[in-house]
Phi, psi and omega in degrees: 000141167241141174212156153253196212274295182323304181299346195264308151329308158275319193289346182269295141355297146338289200267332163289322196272005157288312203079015194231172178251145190241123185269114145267208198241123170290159193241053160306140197241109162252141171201151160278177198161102175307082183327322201311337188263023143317115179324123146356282210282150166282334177292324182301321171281347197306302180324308198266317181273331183282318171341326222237303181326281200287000143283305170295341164294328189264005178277346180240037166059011183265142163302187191248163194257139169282122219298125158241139165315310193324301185307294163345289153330305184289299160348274169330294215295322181294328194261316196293339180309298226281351162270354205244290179318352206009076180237168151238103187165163179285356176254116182284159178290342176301350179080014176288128205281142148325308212284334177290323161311316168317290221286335183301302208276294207230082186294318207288349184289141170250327158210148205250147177203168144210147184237155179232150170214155190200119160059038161268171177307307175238187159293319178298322216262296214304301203284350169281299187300332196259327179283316145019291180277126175275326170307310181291302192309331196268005148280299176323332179221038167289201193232053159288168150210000168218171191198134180232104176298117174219127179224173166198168164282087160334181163261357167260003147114007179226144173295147193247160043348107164236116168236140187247162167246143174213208186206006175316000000 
């Protein structure tokens, strides 16, 4: 998913003044999948997915995007909603958007993105399922420059991966 600040405004405008939440259709990546060869570590994955970005990005000539803490944090803060709220998507059920978690972090962003992965084998499975994905890819290769990453190994035995973008 992507917005810029204004379009996330009127849509927000939009959905008070329906008075009703507008769900859209996620572009969430589920599979089963055995967690146990997942990397350990949070650097690692940070390490590894921007890594697999900013080569693909760069087969189109794009830059490469620069790892930010802010984003890394708005991350963190999205995934613990989608564990405590127990949900997956880019919409909490409350209808709150990924994008309120950037900008909470990272005021200076004009436009925003997340890609979500859930319960693959590796690094390899997950980022191969998202360029795939015509959605994930056209995040993947937005007119971003920084990008922040968090995941964890859940209780159900699978890794959460969330990442945001931004242009900040």
């Amino acid at each position: 998913m992507v917005y810029t600040r204004a379009w996330f405004l009127l849509l927000t405008t939009t959905l008070f003044a329906l008075g009703s939440v507008l769900l859209f259709g996620s572009t969430r990546v589920l599979t089963a999948a055995n967690s146990d060869v997942l990397y350990s570590s949070k650097s690692d994955v940070m390490q590894t997915l921007t890594q697999k970005t900013n080569e693909l990005r760069a087969t189109k000539n794009l830059p490469a995007l620069m790892q930010s803490q802010k984003l890394e944090l708005s991350a963190n803060d999205k995934l613990r909603n989608m564990q405590e709220q127990r949900y997956w998507g880019h919409y909490a059920p409350d209808g709150s958007s990924f994008s309120q978690y950037i900008w909470q972090h990272d005021t200076d962003a004009q436009l925003v993105g997340e890609n979500l992965a859930r319960c693959y084998n590796n690094y390899d499975a997950a980022f191969a399922a998202l360029v795939n994905s015509p959605t994930h890819y056209q995040v993947l290769m937005g007119d971003f420059t920084h990008i922040g990453i968090s995941s964890q190994l859940l209780q159900d035995g699978c890794e959460s991966i969330v990442m945001h973008f931004s242009n900040s």
